[in-house]
C-alpha positions in Angstrom: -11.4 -104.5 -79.0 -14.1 -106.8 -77.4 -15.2 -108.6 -80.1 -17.8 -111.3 -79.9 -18.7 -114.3 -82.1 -21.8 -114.1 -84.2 -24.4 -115.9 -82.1 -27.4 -115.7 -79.2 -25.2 -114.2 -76.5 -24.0 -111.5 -78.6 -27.8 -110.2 -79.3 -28.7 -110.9 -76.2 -26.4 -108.6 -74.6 -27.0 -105.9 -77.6 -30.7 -106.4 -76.0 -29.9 -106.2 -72.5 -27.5 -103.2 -73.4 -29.5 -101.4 -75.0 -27.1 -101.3 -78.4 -26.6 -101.7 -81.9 -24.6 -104.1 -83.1 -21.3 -103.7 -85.0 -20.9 -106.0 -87.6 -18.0 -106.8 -89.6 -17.5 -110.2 -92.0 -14.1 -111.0 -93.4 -11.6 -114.1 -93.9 -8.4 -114.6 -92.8 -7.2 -114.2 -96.1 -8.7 -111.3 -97.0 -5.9 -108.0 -97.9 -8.6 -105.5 -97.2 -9.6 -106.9 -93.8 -6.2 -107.1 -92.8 -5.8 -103.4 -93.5 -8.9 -102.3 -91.9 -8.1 -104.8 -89.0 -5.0 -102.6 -88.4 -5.4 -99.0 -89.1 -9.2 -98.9 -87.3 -9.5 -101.8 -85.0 -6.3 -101.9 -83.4 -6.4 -98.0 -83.0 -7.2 -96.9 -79.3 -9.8 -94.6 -80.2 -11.7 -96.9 -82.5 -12.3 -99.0 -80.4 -13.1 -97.0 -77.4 -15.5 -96.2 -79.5 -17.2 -99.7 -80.9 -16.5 -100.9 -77.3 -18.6 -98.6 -75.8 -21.3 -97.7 -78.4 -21.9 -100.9 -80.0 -21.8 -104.7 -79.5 -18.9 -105.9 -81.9 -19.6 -109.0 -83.9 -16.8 -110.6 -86.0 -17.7 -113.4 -88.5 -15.2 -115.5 -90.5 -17.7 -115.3 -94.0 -15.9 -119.0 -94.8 -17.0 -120.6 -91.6 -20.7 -118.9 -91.7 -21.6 -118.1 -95.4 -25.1 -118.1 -94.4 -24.6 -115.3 -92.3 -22.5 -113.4 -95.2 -24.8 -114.1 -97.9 -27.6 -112.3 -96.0 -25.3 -109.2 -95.4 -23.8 -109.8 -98.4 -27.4 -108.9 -100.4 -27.9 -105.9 -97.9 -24.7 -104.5 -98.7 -25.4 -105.0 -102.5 -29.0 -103.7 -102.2 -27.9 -100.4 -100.0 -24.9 -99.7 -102.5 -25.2 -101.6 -105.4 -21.8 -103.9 -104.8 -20.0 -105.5 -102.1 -16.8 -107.5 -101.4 -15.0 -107.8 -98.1 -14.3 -106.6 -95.3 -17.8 -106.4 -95.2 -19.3 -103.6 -91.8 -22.6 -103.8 -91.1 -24.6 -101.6 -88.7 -28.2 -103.5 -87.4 -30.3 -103.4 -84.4 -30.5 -106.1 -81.4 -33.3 -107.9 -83.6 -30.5 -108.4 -86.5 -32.0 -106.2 -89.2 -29.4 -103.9 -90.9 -30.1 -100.1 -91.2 -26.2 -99.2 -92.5 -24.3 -101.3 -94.9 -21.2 -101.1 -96.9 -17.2 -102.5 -97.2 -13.7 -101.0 -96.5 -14.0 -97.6 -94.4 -10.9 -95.9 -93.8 -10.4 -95.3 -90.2 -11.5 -91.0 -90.9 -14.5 -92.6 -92.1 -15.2 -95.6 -89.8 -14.9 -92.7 -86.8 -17.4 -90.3 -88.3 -20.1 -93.3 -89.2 -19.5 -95.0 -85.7 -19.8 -91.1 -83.8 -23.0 -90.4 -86.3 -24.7 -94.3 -85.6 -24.3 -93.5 -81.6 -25.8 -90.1 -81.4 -28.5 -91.1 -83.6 -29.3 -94.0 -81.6 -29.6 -92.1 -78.6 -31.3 -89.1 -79.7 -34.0 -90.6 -82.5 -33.4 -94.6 -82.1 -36.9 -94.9 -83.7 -35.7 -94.3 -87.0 -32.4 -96.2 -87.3 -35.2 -99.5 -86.6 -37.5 -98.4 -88.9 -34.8 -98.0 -91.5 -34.1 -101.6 -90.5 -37.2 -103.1 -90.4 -37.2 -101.0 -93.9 -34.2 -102.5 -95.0 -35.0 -106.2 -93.9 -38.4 -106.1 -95.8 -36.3 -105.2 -98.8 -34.7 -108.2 -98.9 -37.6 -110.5 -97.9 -39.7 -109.1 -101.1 -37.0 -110.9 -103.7 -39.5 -112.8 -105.6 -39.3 -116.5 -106.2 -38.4 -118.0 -109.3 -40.7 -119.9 -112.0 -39.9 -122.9 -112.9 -38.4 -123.4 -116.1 -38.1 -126.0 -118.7 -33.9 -127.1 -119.2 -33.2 -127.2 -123.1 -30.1 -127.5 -125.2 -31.6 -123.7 -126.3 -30.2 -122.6 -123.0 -26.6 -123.9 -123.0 -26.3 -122.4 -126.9 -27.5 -119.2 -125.7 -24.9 -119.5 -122.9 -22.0 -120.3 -126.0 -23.1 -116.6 -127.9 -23.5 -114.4 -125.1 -19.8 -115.3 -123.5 -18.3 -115.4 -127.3 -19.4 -111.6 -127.3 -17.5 -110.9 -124.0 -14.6 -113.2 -124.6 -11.5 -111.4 -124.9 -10.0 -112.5 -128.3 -6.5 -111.3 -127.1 -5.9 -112.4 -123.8 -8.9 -114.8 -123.2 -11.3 -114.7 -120.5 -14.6 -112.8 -120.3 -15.2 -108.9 -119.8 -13.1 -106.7 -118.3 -10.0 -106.4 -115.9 -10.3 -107.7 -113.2 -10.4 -110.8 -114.3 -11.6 -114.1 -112.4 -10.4 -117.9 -113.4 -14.3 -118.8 -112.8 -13.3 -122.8 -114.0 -17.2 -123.3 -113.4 -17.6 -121.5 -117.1 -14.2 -123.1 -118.4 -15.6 -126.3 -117.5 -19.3 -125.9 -119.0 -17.5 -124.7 -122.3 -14.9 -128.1 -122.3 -17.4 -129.9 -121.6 -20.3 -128.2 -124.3 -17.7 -128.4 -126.7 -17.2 -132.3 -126.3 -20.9 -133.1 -126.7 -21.6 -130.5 -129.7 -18.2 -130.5 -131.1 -18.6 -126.7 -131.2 -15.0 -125.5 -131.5 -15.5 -121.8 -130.8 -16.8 -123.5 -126.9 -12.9 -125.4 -127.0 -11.0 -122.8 -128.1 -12.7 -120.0 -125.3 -11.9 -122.5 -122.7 -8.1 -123.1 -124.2 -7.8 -119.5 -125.2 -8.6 -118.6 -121.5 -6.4 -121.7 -120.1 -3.6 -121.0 -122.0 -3.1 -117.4 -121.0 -3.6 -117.8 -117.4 -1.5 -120.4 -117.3 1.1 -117.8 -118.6 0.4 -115.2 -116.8 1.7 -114.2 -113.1 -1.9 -115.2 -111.4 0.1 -118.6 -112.5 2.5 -119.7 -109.5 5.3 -120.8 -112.1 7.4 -121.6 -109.2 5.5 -123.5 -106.7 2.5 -124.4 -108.8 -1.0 -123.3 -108.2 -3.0 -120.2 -109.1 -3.8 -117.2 -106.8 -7.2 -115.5 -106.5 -7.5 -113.5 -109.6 -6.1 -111.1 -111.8 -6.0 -107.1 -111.5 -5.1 -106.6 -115.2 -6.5 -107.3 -118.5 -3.5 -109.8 -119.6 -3.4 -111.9 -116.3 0.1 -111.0 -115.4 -0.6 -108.8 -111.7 -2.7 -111.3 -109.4 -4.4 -110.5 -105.8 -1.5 -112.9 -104.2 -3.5 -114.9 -102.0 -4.3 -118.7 -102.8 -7.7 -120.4 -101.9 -8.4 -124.3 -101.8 -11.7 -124.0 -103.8 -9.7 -121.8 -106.4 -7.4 -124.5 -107.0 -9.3 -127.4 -107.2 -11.2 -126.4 -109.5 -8.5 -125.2 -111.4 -7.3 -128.9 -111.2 -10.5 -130.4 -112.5 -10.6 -127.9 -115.7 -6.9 -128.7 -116.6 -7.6 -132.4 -116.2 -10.1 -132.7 -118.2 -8.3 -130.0 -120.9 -6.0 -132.9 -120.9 -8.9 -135.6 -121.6 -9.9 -133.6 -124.4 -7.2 -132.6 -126.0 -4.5 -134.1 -124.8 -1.9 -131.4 -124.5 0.8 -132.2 -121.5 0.5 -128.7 -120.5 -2.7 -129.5 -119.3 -1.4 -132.6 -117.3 1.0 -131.0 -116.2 -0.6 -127.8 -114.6 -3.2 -130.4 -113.2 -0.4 -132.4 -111.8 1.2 -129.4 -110.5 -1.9 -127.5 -109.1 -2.8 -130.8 -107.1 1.0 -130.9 -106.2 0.5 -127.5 -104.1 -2.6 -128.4 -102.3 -1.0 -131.9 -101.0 2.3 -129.6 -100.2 0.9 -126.8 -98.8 -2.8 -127.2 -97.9 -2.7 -130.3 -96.3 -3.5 -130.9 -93.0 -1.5 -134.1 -91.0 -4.6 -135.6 -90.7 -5.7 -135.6 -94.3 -8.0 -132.5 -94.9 -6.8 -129.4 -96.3 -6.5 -125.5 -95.1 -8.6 -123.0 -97.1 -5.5 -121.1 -98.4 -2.8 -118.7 -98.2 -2.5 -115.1 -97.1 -1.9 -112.0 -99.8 0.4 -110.1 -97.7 3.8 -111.4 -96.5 7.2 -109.7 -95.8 5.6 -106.4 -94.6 3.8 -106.3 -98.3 1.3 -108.0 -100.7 2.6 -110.4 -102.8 6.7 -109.9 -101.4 6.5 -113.7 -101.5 6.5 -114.4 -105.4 9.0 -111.2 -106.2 12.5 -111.5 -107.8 14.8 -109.7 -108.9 17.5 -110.9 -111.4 20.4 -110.3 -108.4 18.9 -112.0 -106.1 18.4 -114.9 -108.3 22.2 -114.9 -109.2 22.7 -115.3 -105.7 20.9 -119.0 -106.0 21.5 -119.8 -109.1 25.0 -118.7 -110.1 25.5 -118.5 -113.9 22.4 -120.7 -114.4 20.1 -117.2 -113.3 20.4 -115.4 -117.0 18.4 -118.2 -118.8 15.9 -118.8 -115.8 15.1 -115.1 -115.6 14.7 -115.4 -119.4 12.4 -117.8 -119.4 10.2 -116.3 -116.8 10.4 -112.7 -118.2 12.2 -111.4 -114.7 14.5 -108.3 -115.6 15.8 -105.7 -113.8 13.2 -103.1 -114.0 10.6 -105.6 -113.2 7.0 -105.8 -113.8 5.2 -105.0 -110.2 6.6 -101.9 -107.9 10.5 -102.4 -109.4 10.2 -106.5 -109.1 9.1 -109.3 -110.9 6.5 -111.9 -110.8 7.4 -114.8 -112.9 5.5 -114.9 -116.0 5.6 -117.0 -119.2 4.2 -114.0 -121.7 6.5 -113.6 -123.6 5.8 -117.2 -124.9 3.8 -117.7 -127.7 1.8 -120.5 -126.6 1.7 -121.9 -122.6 4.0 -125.2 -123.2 5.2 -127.5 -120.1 8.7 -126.2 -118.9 10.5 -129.0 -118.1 14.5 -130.4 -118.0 17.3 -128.6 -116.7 14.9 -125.8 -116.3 12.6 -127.7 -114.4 15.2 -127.9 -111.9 16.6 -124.9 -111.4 12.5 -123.9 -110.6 12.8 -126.5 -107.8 16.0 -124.6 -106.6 14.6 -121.1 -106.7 11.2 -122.6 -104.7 13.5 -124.3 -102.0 14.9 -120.8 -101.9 11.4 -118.8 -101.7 10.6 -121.3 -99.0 13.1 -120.5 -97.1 13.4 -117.0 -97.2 9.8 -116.4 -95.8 6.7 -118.1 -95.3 3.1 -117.6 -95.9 0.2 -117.2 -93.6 -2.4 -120.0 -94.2 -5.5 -120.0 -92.9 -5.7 -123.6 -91.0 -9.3 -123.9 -91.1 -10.8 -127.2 -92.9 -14.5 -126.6 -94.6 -16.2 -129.4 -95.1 -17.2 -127.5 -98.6 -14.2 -126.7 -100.0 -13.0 -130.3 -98.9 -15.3 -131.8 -101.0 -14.1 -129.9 -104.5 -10.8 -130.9 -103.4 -11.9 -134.7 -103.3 -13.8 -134.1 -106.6 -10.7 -132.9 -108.5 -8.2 -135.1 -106.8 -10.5 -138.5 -107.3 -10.7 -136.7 -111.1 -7.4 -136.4 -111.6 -6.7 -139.9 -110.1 -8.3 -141.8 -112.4 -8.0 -139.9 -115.6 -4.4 -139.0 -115.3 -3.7 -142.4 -113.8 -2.3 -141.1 -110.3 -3.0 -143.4 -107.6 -1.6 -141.3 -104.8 -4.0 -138.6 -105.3 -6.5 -141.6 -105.0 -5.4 -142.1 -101.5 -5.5 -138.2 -101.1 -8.8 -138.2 -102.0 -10.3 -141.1 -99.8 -8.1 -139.8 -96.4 -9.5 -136.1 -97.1 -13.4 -137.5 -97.2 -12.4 -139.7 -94.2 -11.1 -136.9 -92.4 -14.8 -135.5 -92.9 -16.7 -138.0 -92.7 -14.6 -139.0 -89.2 -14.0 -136.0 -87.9 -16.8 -133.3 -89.3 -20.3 -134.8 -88.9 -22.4 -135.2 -85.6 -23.8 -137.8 -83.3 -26.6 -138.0 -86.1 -23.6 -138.2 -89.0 -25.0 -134.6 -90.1 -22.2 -132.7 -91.6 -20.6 -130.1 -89.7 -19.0 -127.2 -92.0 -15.7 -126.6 -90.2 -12.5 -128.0 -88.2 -10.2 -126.3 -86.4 -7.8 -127.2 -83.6 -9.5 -130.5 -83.2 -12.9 -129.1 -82.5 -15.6 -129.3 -85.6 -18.0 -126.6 -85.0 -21.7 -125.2 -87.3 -24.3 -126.9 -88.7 -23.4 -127.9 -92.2 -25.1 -125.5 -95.2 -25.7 -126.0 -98.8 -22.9 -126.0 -100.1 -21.5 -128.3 -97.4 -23.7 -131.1 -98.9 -23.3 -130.3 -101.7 -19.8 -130.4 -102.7 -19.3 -133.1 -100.7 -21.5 -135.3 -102.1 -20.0 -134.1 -105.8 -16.8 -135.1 -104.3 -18.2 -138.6 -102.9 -20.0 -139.4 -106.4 -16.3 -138.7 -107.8 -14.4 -141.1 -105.9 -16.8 -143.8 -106.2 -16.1 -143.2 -110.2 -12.8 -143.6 -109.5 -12.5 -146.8 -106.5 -16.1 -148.0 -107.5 -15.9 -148.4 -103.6 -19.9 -148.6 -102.6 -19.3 -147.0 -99.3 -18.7 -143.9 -101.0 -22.0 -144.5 -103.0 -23.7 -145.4 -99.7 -22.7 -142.2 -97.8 -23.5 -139.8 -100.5 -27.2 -141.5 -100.8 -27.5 -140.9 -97.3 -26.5 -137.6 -97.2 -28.6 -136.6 -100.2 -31.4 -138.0 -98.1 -30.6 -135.4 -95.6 -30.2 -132.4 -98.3 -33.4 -133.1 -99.4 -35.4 -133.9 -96.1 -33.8 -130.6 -94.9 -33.1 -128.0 -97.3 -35.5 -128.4 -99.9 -38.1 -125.8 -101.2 -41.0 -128.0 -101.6 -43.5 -125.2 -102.6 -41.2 -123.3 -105.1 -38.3 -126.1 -105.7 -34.6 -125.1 -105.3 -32.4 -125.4 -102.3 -32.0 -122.8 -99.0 -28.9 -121.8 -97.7 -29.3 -123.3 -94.3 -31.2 -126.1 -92.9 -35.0 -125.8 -91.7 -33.9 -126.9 -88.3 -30.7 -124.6 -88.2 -30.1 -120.7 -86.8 -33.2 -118.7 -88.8 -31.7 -115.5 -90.1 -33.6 -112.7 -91.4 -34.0 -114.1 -94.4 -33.8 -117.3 -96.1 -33.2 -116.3 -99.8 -32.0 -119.1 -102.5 -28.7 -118.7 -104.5 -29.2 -120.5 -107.9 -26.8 -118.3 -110.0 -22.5 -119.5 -109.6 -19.8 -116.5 -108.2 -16.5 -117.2 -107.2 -17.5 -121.0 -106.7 -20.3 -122.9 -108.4 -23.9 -122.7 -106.2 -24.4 -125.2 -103.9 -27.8 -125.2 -106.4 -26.1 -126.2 -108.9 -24.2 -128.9 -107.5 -26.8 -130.4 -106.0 -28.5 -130.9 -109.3 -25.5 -132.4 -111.0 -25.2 -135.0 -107.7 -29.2 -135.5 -107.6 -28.7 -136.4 -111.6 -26.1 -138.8 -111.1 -27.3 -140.8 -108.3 -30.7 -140.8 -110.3 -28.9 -142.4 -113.4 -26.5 -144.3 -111.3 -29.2 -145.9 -108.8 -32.4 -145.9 -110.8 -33.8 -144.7 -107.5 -37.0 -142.6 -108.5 -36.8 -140.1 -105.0 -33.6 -139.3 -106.9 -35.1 -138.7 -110.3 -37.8 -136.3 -109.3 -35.6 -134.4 -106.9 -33.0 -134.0 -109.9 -35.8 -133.1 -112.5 -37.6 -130.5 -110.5 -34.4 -128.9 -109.1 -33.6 -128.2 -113.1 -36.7 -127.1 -113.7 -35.7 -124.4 -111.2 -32.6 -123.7 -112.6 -33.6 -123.6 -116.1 -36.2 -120.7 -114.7 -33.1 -118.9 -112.7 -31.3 -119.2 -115.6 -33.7 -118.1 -118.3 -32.9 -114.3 -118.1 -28.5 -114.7 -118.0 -27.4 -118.2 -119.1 -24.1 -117.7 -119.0 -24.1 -117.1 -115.0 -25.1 -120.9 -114.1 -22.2 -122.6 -116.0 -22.6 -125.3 -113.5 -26.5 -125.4 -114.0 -25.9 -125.3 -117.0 -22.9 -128.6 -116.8 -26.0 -130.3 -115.1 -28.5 -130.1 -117.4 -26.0 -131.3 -119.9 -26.0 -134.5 -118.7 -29.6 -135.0 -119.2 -30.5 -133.2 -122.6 -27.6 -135.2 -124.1 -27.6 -138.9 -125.1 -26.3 -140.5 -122.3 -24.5 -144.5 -121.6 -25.1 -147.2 -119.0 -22.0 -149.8 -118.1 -22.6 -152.4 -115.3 -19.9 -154.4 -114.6 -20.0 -157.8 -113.0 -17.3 -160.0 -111.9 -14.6 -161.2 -109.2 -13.0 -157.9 -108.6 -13.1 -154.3 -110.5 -10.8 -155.2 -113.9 -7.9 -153.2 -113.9 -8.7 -153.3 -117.8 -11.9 -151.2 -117.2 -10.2 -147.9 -115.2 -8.1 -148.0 -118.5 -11.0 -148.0 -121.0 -12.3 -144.6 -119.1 -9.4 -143.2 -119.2 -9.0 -143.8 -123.0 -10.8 -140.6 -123.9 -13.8 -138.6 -122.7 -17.0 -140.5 -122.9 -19.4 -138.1 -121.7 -22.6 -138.6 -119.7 -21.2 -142.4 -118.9 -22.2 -143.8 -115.5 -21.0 -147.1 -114.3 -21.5 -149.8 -111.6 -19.3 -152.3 -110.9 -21.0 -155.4 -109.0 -18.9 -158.2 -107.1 -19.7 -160.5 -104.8 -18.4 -158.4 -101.8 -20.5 -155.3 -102.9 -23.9 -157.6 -104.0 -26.3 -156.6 -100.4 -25.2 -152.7 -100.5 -25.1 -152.5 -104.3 -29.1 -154.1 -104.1 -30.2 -151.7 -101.1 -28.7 -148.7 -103.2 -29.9 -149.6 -107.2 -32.5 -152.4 -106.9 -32.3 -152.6 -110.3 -28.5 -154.7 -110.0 -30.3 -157.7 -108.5 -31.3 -158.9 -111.8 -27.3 -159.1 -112.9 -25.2 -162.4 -112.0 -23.1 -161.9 -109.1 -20.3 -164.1 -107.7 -19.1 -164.7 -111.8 -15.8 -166.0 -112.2 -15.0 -163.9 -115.4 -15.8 -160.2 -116.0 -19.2 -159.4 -117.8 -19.8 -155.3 -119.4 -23.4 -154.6 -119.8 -23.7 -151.8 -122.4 -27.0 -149.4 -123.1 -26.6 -146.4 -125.0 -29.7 -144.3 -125.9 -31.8 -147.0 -123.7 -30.8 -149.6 -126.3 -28.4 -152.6 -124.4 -26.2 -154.7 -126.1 -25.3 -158.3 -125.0 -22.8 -159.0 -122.6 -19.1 -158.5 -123.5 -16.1 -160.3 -121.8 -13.0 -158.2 -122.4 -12.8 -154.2 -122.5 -11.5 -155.0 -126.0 -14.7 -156.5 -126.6 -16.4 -153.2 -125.1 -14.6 -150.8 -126.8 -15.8 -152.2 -130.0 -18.9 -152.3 -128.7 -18.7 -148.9 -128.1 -17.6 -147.9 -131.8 -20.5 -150.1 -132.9 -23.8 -148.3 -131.0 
């Protein structure tokens, strides 16, 4: 087939041609787009067909979600849902007239046959059913502002309690999606309410999944979601974003409630991503394929004989413990699973290594696809969990993960203006950066300063903030576009407020505008932050519980919150071990030293007024815009703390 990257040559030639275009979005991933990539595309008369009709244009939806997120809404507005592969049929002038998912190749034939006759014998109404079509989607109305209340996250709390599956955890029906966006906005509502029903949906949820086969019990890390109600069959492929947020909500399960099965998993999940997700040069790959060994899923599947071949007598009690038996739980097979268990608890001992044995052996006896694109988005989550994890679980090697992942980006995915760039591949870093590219980054910057109080890291994400704003920003209506106002125009420019399969890049950016506000006392920050929730609040109005991250944003502001600057020689040592005492929520603190005084001034004028160059450590305390005097010891601060 003779496809064409999504782009001006490719409509330019549909022009000059005289065709439509062929559109079809997928990821490398992707099970369905493999399946359609081989029984239609590779098939001679397929694409006789598409190469001779139409103008084929493929698009990697990771690389360009602007592009899918247009489609994306066509294919939802023509039939109601989507997913991927996604095939769209448009004219030269981009605007869709046919839109829909996975065709079989019977079908493909007879909609490609049907699209090329009618284009030849009444063209006129295939473009007015696109300009039609494209008018559709312009007409989604804006969204009135709103006003964010503690009203909204409560209403957020009952309306997932009455989906919340009391037996198996998570919300609705199979099949079922980790969504740590909502796990983390119930941790963290339950911390500042002490509303227990919040903890124990979140742990409920937790604790089954990490049961369950969407689990990898082997190799650690948790695949894309579930098929069934109990979480035991899982779509087999594993994605970067998936899994670093999966980090973040087991760390701070751990922070809250201190159960090592949560520091564990977190350990664990992080484990996979520097094992298998890195790059050599310190980002990491978006994920691993669904389909190996001829099948989906043939890499996590044993049988009880084949594990007596690696495990000798030791393979009774390992198949035991991970419920694999001989007629097997998925087409004769068995994905390890802890269900059987009454509660998820850390496996650990003699078993724990026989589980390194058996993944030495799955390692070796086939390997995984991975898709070796790095995205500047997904890298940033990763550097948010990692930098996380790092401090709260007291891991300085995923410190160092963190800082050479955002140097990797900040090095090796910007342009000559430092803009970001959104993905890397074979040493060339390629499309404007969107949303969500600034977005998470910048949550993943604000992290690591947290957890190095490094100002460079405070520096780059103020300057890249800059940038969101100066660039993205709905001044009329508030809220963030997709894409830049200087990028590629597409046929519409519509704002995503409410989280899917990752938080919104809206949402994000209100939690980042938020902290640097608090963090900087900066006031371009503060109205940015306080407008952008207004928006929110007025997306969220109608269905709280689908802007859990809006929603983990607005937290931090409706609840009482803490200032800490810290002044001395050096960051204390004694300090990273006071935050990682327990969770102390809505916190923010600066750490000023003499090498840090000029940039630290520039960045939060409101730091000049603090003694630098000291010779002993000072904490400055306000809680509730009340400050305390100077303390010398965290000793002295944590009674401090008990105190206000």
């Amino acid at each position: 087939m003779d496809w064409v990257p999504w782009g001006k040559e490719a409509f330019a030639a549909a022009k000059a041609e005289d065709k439509p275009v062929f559109l079809s979005i997928g990821y490398s991933t992707c099970h369905w787009c493999h399946v359609m990539a081989h029984e239609s595309f590779e098939d001679e008369g397929v694409a006789a067909l598409l190469n001779r009709s139409f103008i084929s244009v493929k698009v990697d939806r990771e690389e360009r979600p602007d592009v899918d997120s247009v489609y994306m809404a066509a294919c939802v507005e023509a039939t109601g849902s989507g997913g991927w592969p996604l095939t769209v049929l448009m004219t030269p002038e981009q605007k869709p007239f046919w839109a829909g998912t996975y065709l079989p190749r019977k079908q493909l034939m007879t909609l490609l046959e049907g699209c090329a006759a009618l284009w030849e014998s009444d063209r006129a109404s295939l473009r007015e059913a696109g300009e039609r079509f494209t008018g559709q989607l312009r007409e989604v109305g804006g969204v009135a502002a709103g006003t964010p209340s503690r009203a909204l996250a409560a209403e957020a709390v009952r309306r997932l309690d009455r989906s919340y599956d009391q037996e198996w955890g998570g919300f609705g029906r199979a099949p079922k999606f980790p969504s740590p966006h909502t796990l983390l906005f119930l941790l963290r509502y339950s911390v500042l309410t002490g509303d227990e029903k919040a903890l124990a949906m979140a742990e409920g949820t937790l604790s089954h999944m990490l049961r369950g086969g969407i689990h990898d019990h082997i190799g650690g890390g948790f695949c894309r979601y579930s098929t069934d109600r109990r979480w035991l069959v899982p779509h087999f492929e594993k994605m970067l974003y998936d899994n670093a947020l999966m980090a973040l909500v087991c760390t701070e399960a751990w922070e809250i409630t201190r159960r090592e099965v949560y520091r564990r998993t977190a350990v664990s999940t992080i484990g996979y991503l520097l094992r298998e997700l890195r790059d050599a040069q310190g980002g990491f790959l978006c994920g691993q394929d669904a389909d190996s060994g001829g099948g989906e899923g043939e890499y996590y599947l044993f049988t009880p004989e084949e594990l007596r071949g690696v495990l000798g007598d030791e393979a009774e009690t390992f198949c035991a413990c991970y419920g694999i038996t001989e007629e097997g739980n998925f087409e004769g097979r068995s994905i390890p699973n802890r269900l059987h268990a009454p509660e998820a608890e850390p496996v650990s001992g003699e078993m724990a290594r026989r589980r390194e044995r058996v993944y030495a052996y799955r390692r070796a006896r086939m390997a995984l696809r991975k898709d070796d694109k790095v995205l500047t988005a997904w890298n940033g989550l990763a550097v948010a969990a990692l930098a996380r994890a790092a401090l709260a679980l007291d891991e300085p090697g995923f410190l160092r993960a963190a800082q050479e992942a955002a140097d990797f980006v900040l090095g090796s995915m910007t342009d000559e203006k430092g803009r970001l760039l959104a993905r890397w591949r074979d040493g060339e870093a390629a499309h404007p950066g969107k949303l969500d590219d600034y977005a998470f980054f910048l949550w993943g910057l604000l992290e690591l300063y947290g957890a190095s109080f490094s100002v460079r890291y405070l520096e780059t994400a103020a300057r890249l903030a800059g940038d969101l704003l100066d660039r993205f920003f709905d001044e009329e209506a508030g809220g963030f576009f997709p894409y830049a106002d200087d990028g590629e125009q597409l046929i519409t420019r519509r704002k995503e407020a409410g989280d899917g399969a990752l938080p919104s890049g809206n949402s994000v950016s209100a939690l980042c505008l938020s902290r640097l506000a608090r963090l900087t006392g900066e006031s371009r920050w503060r109205e940015a932050a306080d407008r952008q929730l207004r928006f929110l609040a007025g997306a969220a109005a109608d269905y709280p519980p689908g802007y859990g991250f809006a929603l983990c944003a607005m937290m931090e502001e409706l609840w009482p919150s803490a200032e800490l600057i810290v002044t001395g020689p050096a960051v204390p040592e004694e300090l990273f071990s006071f935050l990682r005492e327990r969770p102390r929520p809505n916190l923010t603190v600066m750490v000023k030293t003499p090498e840090n005084v000029a940039a630290l001034s520039a960045l939060a004028p409101f730091t000049a007024d603090y003694p630098a160059g000291a010779e002993e450590t000072r904490y400055y305390l306000c809680r509730d815009r009340v400050c305390a005097q100077p303390v010398r010891t965290a000793a002295e601060l944590r009674e401090l703390w008990e105190r206000q």
